[in-house]
Every structure is written in structure tokens, then in C-alpha cells.
N, C-alpha and C positions, 0 to 999 in steps of 0.2 A: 302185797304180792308183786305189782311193781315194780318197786325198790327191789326185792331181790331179783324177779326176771333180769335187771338190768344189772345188777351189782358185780353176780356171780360171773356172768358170761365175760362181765368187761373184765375184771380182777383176772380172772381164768385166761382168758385170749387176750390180754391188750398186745402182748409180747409178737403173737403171729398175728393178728390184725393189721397191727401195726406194720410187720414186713410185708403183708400183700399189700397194703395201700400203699405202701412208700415204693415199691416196685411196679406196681400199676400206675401210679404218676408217674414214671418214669418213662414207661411204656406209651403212657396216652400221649405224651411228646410224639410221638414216631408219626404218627397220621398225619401232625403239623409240619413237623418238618420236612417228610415225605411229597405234603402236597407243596410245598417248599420249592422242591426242585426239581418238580414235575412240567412239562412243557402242554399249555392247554392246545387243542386242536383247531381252537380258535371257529367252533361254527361251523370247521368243513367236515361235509358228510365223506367219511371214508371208510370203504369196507376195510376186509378183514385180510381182501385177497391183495388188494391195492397196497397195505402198508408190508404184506408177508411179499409181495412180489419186488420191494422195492431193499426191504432188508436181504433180501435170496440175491441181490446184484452185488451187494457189496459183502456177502459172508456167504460164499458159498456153500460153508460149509454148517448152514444156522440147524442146527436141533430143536430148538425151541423157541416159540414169544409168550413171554409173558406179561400182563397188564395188571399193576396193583389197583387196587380202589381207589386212590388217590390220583392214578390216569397217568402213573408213569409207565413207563414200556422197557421193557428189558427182552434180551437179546442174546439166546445163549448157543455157542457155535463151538466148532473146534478148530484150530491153527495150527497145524504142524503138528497133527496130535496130540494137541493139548488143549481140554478145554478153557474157554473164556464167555467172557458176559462183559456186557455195556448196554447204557441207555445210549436210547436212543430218542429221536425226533420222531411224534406219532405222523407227521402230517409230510415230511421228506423223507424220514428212514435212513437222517445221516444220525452218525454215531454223537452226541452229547460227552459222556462221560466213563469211566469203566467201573463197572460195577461188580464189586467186595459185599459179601454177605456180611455184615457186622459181628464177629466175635461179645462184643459188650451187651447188643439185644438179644442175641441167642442166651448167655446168661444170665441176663432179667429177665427175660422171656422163662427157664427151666427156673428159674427162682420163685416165682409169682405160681407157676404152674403147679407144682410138683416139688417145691424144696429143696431140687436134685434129690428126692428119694424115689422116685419113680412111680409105680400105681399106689402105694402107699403114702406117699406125700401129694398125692391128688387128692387122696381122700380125705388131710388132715385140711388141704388147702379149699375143699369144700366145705369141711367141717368152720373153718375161717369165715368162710359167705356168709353161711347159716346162722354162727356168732353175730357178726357183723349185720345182718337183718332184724337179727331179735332187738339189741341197742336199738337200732336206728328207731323199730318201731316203739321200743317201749320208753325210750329215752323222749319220743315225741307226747304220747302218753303224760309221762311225769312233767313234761314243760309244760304242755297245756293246763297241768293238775295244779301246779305250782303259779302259775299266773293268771288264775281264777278260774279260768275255764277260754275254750277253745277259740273265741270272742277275743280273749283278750292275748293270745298265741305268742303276735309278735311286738308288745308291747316289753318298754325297755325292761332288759334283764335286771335282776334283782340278787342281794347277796353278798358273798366273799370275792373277791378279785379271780378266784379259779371257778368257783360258782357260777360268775356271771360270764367268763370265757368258754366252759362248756355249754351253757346254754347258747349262747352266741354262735358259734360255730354249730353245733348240734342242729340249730336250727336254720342255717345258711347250707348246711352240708345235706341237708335230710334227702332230698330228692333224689340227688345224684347216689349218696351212698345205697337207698333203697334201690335205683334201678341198677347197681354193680353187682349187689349181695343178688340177687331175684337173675340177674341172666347167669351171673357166676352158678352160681348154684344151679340151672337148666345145665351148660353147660358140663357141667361133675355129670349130674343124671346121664346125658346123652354121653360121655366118654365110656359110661360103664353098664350102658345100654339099660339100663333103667326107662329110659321114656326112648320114644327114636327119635332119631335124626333126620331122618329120610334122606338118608347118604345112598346113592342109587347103588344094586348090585352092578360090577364090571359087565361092559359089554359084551355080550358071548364073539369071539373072534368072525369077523365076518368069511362065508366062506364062498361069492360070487364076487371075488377079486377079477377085474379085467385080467391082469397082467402085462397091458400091454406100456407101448411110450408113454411114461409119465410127462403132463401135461407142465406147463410153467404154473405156478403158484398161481399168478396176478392172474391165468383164464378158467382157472378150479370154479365154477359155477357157483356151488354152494359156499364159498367162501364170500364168492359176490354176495350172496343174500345176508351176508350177517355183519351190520356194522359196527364200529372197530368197539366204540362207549359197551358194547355185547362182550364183547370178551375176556374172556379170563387166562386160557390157557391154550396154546395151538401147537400141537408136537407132530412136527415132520418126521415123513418115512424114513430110512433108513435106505441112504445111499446104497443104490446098486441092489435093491433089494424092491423089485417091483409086484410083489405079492404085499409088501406092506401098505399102509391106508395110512393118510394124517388123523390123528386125533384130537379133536377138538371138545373144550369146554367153555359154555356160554354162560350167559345170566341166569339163562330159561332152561337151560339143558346141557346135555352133551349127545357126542356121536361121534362114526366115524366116517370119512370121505374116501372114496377109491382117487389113486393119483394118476389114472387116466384117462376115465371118463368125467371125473370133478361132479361124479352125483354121491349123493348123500346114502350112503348102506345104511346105516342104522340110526337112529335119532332116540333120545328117551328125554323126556320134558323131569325135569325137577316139580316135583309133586310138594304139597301143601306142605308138610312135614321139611321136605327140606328148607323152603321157603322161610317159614319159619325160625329154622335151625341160622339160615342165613342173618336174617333182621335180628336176632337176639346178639350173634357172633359181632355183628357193624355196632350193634346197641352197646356193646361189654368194650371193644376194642375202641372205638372211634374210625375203623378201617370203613373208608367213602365218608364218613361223617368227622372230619378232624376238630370243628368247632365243641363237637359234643367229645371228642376225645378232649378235648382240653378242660372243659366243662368238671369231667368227673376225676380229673387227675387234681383239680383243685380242690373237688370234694374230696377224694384220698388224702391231699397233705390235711385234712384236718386232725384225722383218723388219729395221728401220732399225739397232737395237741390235745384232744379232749382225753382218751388214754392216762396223761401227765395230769390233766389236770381233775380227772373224775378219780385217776387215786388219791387225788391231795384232798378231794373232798372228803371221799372216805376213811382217808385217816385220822383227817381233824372231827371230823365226828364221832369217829372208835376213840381218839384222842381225852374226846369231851365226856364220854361213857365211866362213871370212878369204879375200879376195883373194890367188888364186895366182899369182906374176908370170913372166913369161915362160912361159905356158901354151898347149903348139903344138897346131896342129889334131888334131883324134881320127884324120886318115886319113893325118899327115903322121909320127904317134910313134910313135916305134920302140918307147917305155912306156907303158902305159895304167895309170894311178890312179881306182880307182874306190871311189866315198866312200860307206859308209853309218851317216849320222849323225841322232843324235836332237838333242842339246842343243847340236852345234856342235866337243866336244872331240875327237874323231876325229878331224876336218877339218885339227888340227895337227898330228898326227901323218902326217898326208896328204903337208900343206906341209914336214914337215922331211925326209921318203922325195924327195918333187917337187926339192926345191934340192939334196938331196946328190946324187942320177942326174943332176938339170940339172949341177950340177959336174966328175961323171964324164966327159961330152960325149954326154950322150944327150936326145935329143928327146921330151919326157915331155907328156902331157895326161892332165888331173887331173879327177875331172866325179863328178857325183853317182851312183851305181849306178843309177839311178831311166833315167840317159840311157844306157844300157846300147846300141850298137847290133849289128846282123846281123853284120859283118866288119868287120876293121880292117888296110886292104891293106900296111901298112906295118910292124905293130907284133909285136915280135920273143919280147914279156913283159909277161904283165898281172898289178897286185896290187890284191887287194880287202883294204879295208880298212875292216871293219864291227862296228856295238855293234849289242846286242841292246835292243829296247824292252818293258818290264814283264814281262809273263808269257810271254815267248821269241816276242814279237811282232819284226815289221821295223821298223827304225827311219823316221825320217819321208822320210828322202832316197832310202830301199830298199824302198820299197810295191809297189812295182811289177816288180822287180827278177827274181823268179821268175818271173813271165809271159812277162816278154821274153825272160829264157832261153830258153822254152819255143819261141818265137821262131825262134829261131838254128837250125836243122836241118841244117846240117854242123858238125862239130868243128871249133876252129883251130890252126893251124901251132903257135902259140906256147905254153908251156905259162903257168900259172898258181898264183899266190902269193896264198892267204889268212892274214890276221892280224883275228883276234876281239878287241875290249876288251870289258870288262864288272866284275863287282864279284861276287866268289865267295862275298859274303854271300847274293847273291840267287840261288834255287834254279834256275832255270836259267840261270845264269850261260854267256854265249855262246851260248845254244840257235840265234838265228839263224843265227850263223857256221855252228854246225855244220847247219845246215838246208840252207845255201850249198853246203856242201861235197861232203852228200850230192846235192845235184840238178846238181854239174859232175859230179862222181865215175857218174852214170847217164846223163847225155850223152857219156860217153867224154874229158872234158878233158885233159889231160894238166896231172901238178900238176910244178911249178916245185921247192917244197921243203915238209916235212909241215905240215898248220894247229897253228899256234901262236897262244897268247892272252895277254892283256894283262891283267893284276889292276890296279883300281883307278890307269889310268893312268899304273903304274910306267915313268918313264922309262931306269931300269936296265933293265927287262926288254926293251924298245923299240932297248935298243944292243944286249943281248945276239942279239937276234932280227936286229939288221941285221949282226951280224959272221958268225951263222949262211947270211945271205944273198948276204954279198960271200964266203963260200965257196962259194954254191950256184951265182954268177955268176962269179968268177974274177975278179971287181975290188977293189979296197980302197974299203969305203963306210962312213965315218963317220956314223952316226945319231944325232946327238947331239941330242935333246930338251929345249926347255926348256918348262913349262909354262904355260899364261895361268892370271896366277890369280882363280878362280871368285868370281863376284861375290857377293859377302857382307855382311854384316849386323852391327850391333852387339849385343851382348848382354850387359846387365849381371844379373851374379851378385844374386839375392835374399838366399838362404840356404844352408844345406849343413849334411848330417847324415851323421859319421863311423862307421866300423864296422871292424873287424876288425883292431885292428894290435895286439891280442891274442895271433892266432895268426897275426901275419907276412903281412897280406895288408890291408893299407889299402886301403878301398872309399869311398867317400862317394857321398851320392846329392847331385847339383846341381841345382837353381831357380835358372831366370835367368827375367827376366821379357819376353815377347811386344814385339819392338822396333814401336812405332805408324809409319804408313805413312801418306802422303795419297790423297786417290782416284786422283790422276795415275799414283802411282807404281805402284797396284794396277792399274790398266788397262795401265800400260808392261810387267807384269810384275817391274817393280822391289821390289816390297813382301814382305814376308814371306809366304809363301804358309800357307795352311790345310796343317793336317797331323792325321796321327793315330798314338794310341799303337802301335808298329810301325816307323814311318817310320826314315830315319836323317838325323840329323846330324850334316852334313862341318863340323870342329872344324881351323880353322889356327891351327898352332900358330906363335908369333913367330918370325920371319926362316925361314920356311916357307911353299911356294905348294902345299904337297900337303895335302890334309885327312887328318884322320884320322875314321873315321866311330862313331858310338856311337847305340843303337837310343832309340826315345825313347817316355817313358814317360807321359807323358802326350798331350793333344789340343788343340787349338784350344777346345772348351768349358770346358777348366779354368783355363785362362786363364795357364798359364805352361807353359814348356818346362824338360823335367827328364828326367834322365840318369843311370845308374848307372857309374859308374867306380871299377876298381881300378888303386892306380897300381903300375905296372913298373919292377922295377930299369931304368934306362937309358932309359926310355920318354920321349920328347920332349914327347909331351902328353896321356897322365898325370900327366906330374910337374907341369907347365903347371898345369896345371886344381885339381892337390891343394894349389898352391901360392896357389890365388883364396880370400879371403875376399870379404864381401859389400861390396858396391860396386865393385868389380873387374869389366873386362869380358873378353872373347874375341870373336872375330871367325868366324861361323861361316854355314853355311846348311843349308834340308832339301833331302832327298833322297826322294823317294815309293819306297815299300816294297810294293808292294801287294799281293805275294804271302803275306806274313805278314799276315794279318789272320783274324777268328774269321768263318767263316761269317755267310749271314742265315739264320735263323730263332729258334726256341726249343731247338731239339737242343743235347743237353748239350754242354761245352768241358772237353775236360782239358787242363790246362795242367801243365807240366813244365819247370822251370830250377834254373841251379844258380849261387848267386853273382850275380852281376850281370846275369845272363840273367835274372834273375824281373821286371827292368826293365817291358819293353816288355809282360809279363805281368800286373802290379801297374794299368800303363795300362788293360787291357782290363778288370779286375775293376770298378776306377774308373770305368768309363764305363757299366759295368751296371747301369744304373738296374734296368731290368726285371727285374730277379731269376732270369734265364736259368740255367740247372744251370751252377756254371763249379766245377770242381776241382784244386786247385793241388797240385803236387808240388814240395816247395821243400828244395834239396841246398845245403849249408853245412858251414862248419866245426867252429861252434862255436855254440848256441844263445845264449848271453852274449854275444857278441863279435860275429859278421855274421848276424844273424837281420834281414836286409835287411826296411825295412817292417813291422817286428814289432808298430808301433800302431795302423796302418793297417790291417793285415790284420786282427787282432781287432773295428776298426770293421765292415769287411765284411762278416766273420762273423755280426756282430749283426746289422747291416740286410739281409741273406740276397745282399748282392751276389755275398759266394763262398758254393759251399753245402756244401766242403769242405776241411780243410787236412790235409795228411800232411807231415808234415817227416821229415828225414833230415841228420844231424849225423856227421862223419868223424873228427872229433879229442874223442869222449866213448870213455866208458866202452861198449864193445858198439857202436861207431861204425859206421854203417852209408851207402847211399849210394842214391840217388835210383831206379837201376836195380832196388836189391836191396827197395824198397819198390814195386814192379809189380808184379815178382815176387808179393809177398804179398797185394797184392791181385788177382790172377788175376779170380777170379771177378767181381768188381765190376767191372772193366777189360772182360772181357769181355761183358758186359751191356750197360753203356754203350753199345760197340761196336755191339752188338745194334741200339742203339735209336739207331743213325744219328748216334753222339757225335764230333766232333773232336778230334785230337791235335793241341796245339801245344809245340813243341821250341823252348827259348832257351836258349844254352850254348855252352859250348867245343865243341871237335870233339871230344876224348877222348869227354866226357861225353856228346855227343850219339850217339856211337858205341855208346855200352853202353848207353843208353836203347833206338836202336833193337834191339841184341841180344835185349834184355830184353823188348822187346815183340815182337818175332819168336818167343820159348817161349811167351809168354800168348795172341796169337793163335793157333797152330799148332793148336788144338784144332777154331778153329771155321772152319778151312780159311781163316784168311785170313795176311795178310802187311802188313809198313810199305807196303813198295812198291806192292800193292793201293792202300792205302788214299792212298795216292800219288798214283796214279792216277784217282783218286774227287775229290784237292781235302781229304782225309778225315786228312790225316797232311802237315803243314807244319812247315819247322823254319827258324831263324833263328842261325845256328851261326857263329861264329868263332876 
């Protein structure tokens, strides 16, 4: 639901968004420069009558003062019968400069306003706010969703080169853009009286005019009482015309003054409403607040960038969507294929299910989960076919997907076929699917055949899953998959540092160096994207379109991409990879990780791997400038032989980036093992704990199994458990 809130409005409006913000930065200049060449009073208290008395010597003939918010003073008279205007000096009432209303702001000003269409371009230009509001708020929404939760907000962006520039801005702009949309839009209300304004009614004409000798200005009484920082507006009588009254408007009110006795006829105070009306007006414009005019005219120039670059997202993702052919109406197929996809690879697995039923002789429509409808009069079998996104979030095509369920309030005829992809490195690997399955499973659906999932888009498992299916149907269906393969990257080999064929188990750590990208290609999403130690990367191996994945051990600040691999008897790319010397390349791309990463703050990190698992661990030690408590648990074979990082880690030590090592060696004398070193430290372990420390797990499954055993007897003291800490965010593992 998200996703669209925000899709539509921005695709819809980016065009008039875009010209109110670039005309409102334009506009927010004026307060700055205004106060710019505005003369301060410098401290001296002066009335109203003081500075009107002093400008009445040198223009006889003044009609007006006027005072902007920014504390300039202007001066509007006539000369020779003709009017004129200058600033002036508030504190002598000599003339400064002459003053030219701006032709250029009057037309940003009806541009921003109105479109030059008049009360029908106000209304589109409100409709603009309103646009502009819904993004802001839902667009904050989706960042928070997409970088685990609200905790983790402003934590570095993640993605495509335009990905990570609307998020960036999006979330530098948010403030400002909500407080422009929120008084913009007061602002529409009150021009079309929708809410009020409390713009006072005109003073009824006063009718106990003295008539007599009008007094001088500078000894007007009531003018005395109101100083100068008060005013707004002071319009003189009209020469030779002693029935007339000055009219005055203040901060707090207006009125009018007889000009020969200098008392006050009528007064009316500005009431809550207008008050109000005022602070929203200073809020939207920056008029008396220029710093916040500046403020929101930097948020405005986002406006135009995220626009650019939220359709580039958009279309690389419709981009990545394949055209399904021969795809019959939703109310005409007797099969419904409902797709929920993040990055697009689902969507074939979609299309090879879609051509083999279309083969069968069945009527199949194939559509995003997202287009879920109430009933389907025709259709006999429906399959969902969904990946999960980051932290067991919906993917981008299934935002919506639960709601509509919610929707649907009878069950249907036809039963229902769920298949989950996903990547069983990441901790909750298919959590959506099974979120799916639970909320048909509590509307009563009836399932077709049990939920079954997909590892790392094995297309083995994909046939095996469809021969299960053409027995659940009673037809022969071939699912024969073939992959697209994932767009990728060159990557040459720097360096490589060997280990372990001592004791039968060749490891090597790889440096390949950061392949350079142009800004086209980071905006297309085509470039190497930013990554951090954690993430994985998908490694194709020659005359192969499947990756193999390997956790990575450094960041985007170190300036290269680096990998622990042990190679496998038989292993296609292990043995690839063991076989690169430097200058040698591989063809590979990242993958975001995000659920393995170390907590934000200062609370300690224990870190726990065995072998090649200290990889993406050795990243994080690296990246701790700040000296964060980080505590390594490091399980090997051989101290001589695979002491992975054994000169790096000693650097660590020293500059306090780690603040502890425990090793654990299997093939010495008294060979012991990563689990059986918790163990001994119990009490340390559990202190940490105490003090709000994180577990992080990098390893095989064996190993990862008996670390958590092993800390399941160290916890049990102080009433807690893995799983607790599971639950917390508190105990994360990266296991293969």
C-alpha cells in the first residue's frame, strides 16, 4: 500500500511538484536578501511617531510607511504628482535607496501561487502541497521499512546509485518539505475560506472626527505608544482633507487615529485565528524568519532531484518485470499467477509456471500480488509465487497484498498453491511467504498442495516442486527453468593470501579491486553499488548463470572488495576462484545483507567464527575506528596453518579496534573448539550480556549449532536464552 501511496502521486505530480519547489526556493531567497539590505535600529527604542515625523520633513508629501518583516522601511509619497517609494533609514528617516517593486518576484511569486491561472491554479497549486505531503510522509515510511526499522532511519543508504540519492535527500529534506506542504495547504484552506483566517472585518468609518488643525505627525499621541519593531502599515490622511483619520496596522491589531487630537477612534486586536494565520504565513514564506527561509528553499531544490531520480527507480524496476505472453483476463482464467517480486527473478519463475499451464490448455493470468482482486468467477487454481524482502519484509510487487486479503470476506471455490524463494543464508529466509500462508490459512483458504521454497533460485528444486504439482493436478507439467543471468560486474583480482593446505583445507583470502562506474551508470542503477562488510557476493562461475554467494569482508570505505574462500573437493567455484592469480578477473555482483550487521551504538559486540566465517567479522573489526568493545571468538584448525588474519588482527589489538582475542585450535595438542571456549568464559559472556552486548555468529551450520548450544548453558543462569536474544535484534548469525 506504500509503494503505491507513493508511486502514483510522485509519477502523477513530479512535473508540478517540481515547479512549486523550484519557485519557492527561489522565493525563500527574498527574506535573505531582503534582510540583506535592511538597516538594524540598532537597540534604539523609536516610536512610530518619531520615525513618521521625521520622514513627514523630508516628503511632504509621504502617503504611506511601510515596514517588511525583515525591518526594512519604505516610504511611499508623491512628487510632482507622481508617485514614488524609497527606503529609508528607521532610526534618522534619511532616504537609503529608491525603491522598484521587483517585476521577476511578482512573477515567481503568481507562478508558485496560482500558475498564472488564477483561483483555478490555486487549487491545482494546493492540490501540489497535498501531493508533496503524502511523498514526504510515505516516502519516510518506506525508508524507515527498507532499513530495518525506524532505529535504524539514518543509517548509510543502500542500493542503486538513484536509490541511494532519493533516500539521501528524502531524508535530509523531510522536515522542511513537511512543514511547506502542511502551511501550503492551511494556506489554499484559508484563501477559499474553507478554515478562517481571522483577517479582521474593515473598520466601520469613524464618525467623531475632530475636524480640526491636524497636529504634526511626531506629537500624534497614539503613534507615541506603539513602537516602530510594531508596525506594519501607517497610511496618512489625505492632504487638505481634515475629516480624514491615519490608519494604522500593527502586530497586535489595527485602528484608526483622529489627526487632531492624536487619540485613538477605534482599535480591533488580531484575534487567535489571525495570529495563527500570521505564524503559518512567516512559517511557509520565511518573511521575519530568513534563516528558515533558506532552510526550506534547500529542501525545495531536492524536490526536483528525488522526482529524477524516483522515476529512474521506477522504471528500472518495471524495466526488470518480463512481459508475459498470451496473458488472459483475471475474470476469464481458470489459473491465477500471482507474483511477488523484489528485484524481478521471481517474475521467471512466474513466466516458466504461465507457458507450461498455457501449454496444458489452460487459461492462466499472471499479475502482481499487489493486483490481488475480491473474486475470480472463473478461475479453478490460484499460485502465489513470492520472495521475501530484507528483514522478512514484502517484496516491492506485494506491499499491499495483506490488506487486500483482508478485503476478500468470503473464501474461494478454488484452492491455493504457495511457493516462497529466498536465500537460506538470510535469517529469515521466506518469512513473507510464510506470513502469506498464515493470513490464507485464518481466512479459511483451502491449500492446493503444502508451501514449499526455493534456495537461492535452484532451478532443480523449481522442477522438483512442479512434478510434485502435476501430481497434486493430475496433468504432466514440465517446469523446466532456465535462469537470466544477473547483471554483473567485472572484477579484477589485486592480491590473495593463502592458508591452510597444511592441514587439508585451502582457504585463501581474495582482493579484487572496486570496478569504477560513470555517474549515468550509478543513476541507471548499472554501477557497483555501495556495500558493507556483511553483504554477499554472487560469484559466477565460467559457463554458469547461477552465483555462488561469499559473505564480504570489507566496505566500500576500504576501498576494495575481499572474500574468504575455502576451496571444496569438487566445488565449481572454489576451485575457480583458488585457481586466480593477480590480474585475473571473475564476473560477479553484491547482494545487501542487512540483517547481519553489528548494532548502532557503543554496547559491546561479540563476535564468534570459525574458518572463513571470521570473514565478514575481520570487516567489522576494520571498520571500528571508534574503539567500540568488539570481542572475537576465532575456531581453526591449526594456529600455523589457518590463523585467518593473524597480522591484521594483532594490528587491531594494538590500535584497540578489537578489545579482545580468544582463539580455539582443533588439530593441536589439547585441541579445543569455539563452543568449548564460551563455555570457559561464562561469566564474562554473561556480563556483557548484562550490559546490552551483541552476539554475532559467522560459520558453518555444525558450528553454528554448537555455539548456539553452548550459549544456551551460559545463558540459563541469568534466565535468558539465543532465541530471547533473537528476538531483541541481540543474537544474529550468518551461517552456511
Amino acid at each position: 500500500m506504500l509503494r503505491h501511496l507513493h508511486k502514483f502521486p510522485g509519477l502523477l505530480a513530479v512535473l508540478l511538484v517540481s515547479a512549486l519547489a523550484l519557485s519557492g526556493s527561489v522565493l525563500s531567497l527574498l527574506p535573505a536578501l531582503d534582510r540583506a539590505g535592511a538597516v538594524a535600529a540598532s537597540g534604539a527604542q523609536i516610536s512610530v511617531a518619531d520615525l513618521a515625523g521625521r520622514i513627514a520633513v523630508d516628503y511632504p508629501g509621504v502617503e504611506q510607511i511601510r515596514r517588511t518583516a525583515s525591518g526594512k522601511v519604505i516610504a511611499f509619497y508623491f512628487e510632482n504628482g507622481r508617485p514614488a517609494a524609497v527606503v529609508v533609514d528607521p532610526v534618522s528617516g534619511q532616504p537609503l535607496s529608491e525603491y522598484a517593486p521587483s517585476g521577476f518576484e511578482r512573477w515567481v511569486t503568481n507562478l508558485h501561487r496560482s500558475l498564472f491561472l488564477g483561483d483555478g491554479g490555486r487549487i491545482v497549486a494546493g492540490g501540489g502541497a497535498l501531493a508533496m505531503l503524502v511523498l514526504a510522509l510515505s516516502g519516510l515510511q518506506m525508508t524507515a521499512r527498507r532499513m530495518g526499522g525506524w532505529r535504524h532511519l539514518f543509517d548509510r543508504a543502500r542500493g542503486t546509485g538513484a536509490q541511494r540519492l532519493h533516500v539521501q535527500f528524502g531524508r535530509l529534506a523531510f522536515a522542511g518539505l513537511v512543514l511547506s506542504s502542511v502551511t501550503a495547504l492551511y494556506m489554499s484552506l484559508a484563501t477559499f475560506e474553507l478554515i478562517p483566517d481571522g483577517m479582521s472585518k474593515p473598520l466601520a468609518p469613524p464618525t467623531e472626527v475632530n475636524g480640526g488643525k491636524p497636529l504634526p505627525v511626531d506629537q500624534i499621541a497614539a503613534l507615541q505608544g506603539i513602537d516602530l519593531d510594531q508596525l506594519r502599515e501607517l497610511t496618512f490622511p489625505y492632504e487638505g482633507d481634515a475629516t480624514d483619520v491615519y490608519a494604522i496596522k500593527a502586530a497586535t491589531g489595527e485602528g484608526v487615529i483622529d489627526q487632531a487630537t492624536g487619540r485613538m477612534l477605534a482599535w480591533q486586536d488580531h484575534g487567535i485565528a489571525r495570529q495563527v494565520h500570521e505564524l503559518i504565513y512567516m512559517l511557509h514564506t520565511g518573511q521575519g524568519l530568513w534563516w528558515l527561509g533558506l532552510m526550506l528553499g534547500l529542501s525545495a531544490l531536492s524536490v526536483p532531484v528525488m522526482g529524477a531520480t524516483g522515476a529512474v527507480v521506477w522504471w528500472t524496476r518495471r524495466r526488470a518485470r518480463p512481459g508475459i505472453a498470451g496473458n488472459c483476463a483475471a475474470q476469464a482464467a481458470d489459473t491465477v499467477i500471482l507474483v511477488g517480486s523484489e528485484g524481478g527473478s521471481t517474475w521467471g519463475f512466474a513466466r516458466t509456471l504461465h507457458e507450461a499451464l498455457t501449454a496444458a490448455g489452460h487459461k492462466v493470468h499472471t499479475a502482481p500480488m499487489d493486483s490481488l482482486l475480491t473474486s475470480y468467477s472463473a478461475a479453478e487454481r490460484m499460485f502465489l509465487l513470492t520472495a521475501t524482502y530484507g528483514d522478512g519484509a514484502a517484496p516491492a510487487t506485494a506491499g499491499s497484498f495483506l490488506k487486500r486479503l483482508e478485503a476478500v470476506r468470503t473464501s474461494p471455490a478454488f484452492p491455493v498453491a504457495i511457493l516462497g524463494f529466498g536465500d537460506r543464508q538470510f535469517p529469515k529466509f521466506c518469512q513473507f511467504t510464510q506470513d502469506v500462508e498464515e493470513a490464507l490459512a485464518g481466512k479459511g483458504w483451502a491449500s492446493l498442495m503444502p508451501l514449499e521454497t526455493i534456495d537461492r533460485q535452484s532451478a532443480q528444486e523449481f522442477a522438483r516442486w512442479g512434478e510434485a504439482l502435476s501430481r497434486a493436478m493430475g496433468e504432466d507439467l514440465a517446469l523446466v527453468h532456465t535462469a537470466v543471468r544477473p547483471q554483473s560486474h567485472t572484477l579484477t583480482l589485486i592480491s590473495r593470501s593463502d592458508y591452510g593446505s597444511e592441514v587439508q583445507a585451502p582457504t585463501s583470502v581474495f582482493r579484487f579491486a572496486v570496478p569504477e562506474s560513470s555517474l549515468a551508470a550509478r543513476l541507471m542503477g548499472r554501477a557497483w553499488p555501495r556495500f558493507a562488510a556483511g553483504d554477499l557476493v554472487g560469484i559466477l562461475p565460467p559457463d554458469s548463470i547461477l552465483p555462488r554467494y561469499y559473505s564480504l569482508a570489507s566496505s566500500t570505505r576500504d576501498g576494495f572488495i575481499e572474500i574468504c574462500v575455502r576451496k571444496h573437493p569438487g566445488g565449481l567455484c572454489s576451485s575457480h576462484l583458488h585457481g586466480l592469480q593477480p590480474g585475473d578477473t571473475i564476473e560477479a555482483f553484491v547482494k545487501a545483507n542487512p540483517g547481519f550487521r553489528p548494532a548502532r551504538g557503543s554496547r559491546p559486540v561479540v563476535l564468534i567464527g570459525a574458518g572463513t566465517g571470521v570473514g565478514p567479522l575481520a570487516g567489522f573489526i576494520r571498520a571500528n575506528s571508534a574503539g567500540r568493545p568488539m570481542h572475537l571468538y576465532f575456531g581453526g584448525r591449526n594456529p600455523f596453518s589457518d590463523f585467518l588474519y593473524r597480522r591484521e588482527i594483532d594490528g587491531w589489538l594494538k590500535d584497540r579496534r578489537l578489545t579482545s582475542l580468544t582463539t580455539a585450535f582443533s588439530r593441536v595438542k589439547g585441541g579445543t573448539y569455539v563452543q568449548d571456549r564460551l563455555r570457559k568464559d561464562a561469566d564474562h559472556l554473561r556480563a556483557m550480556i548484562a550490559d546490552g552486548a551483541q552476539i554475532m555468529v559467522c560459520g558453518g551450520r555444525e558450528m553454528a549449532a554448537g555455539v548456539m548450544g553452548a550459549l544456551a548453558e551460559v545463558l540459563a543462569p541469568a534466565g535468558l536464552t539465543p532465541i530471547a536474544l533473537k528476538a531483541q535484534g541481540r543474537y544474529v548469525e550468518d551461517v552456511y
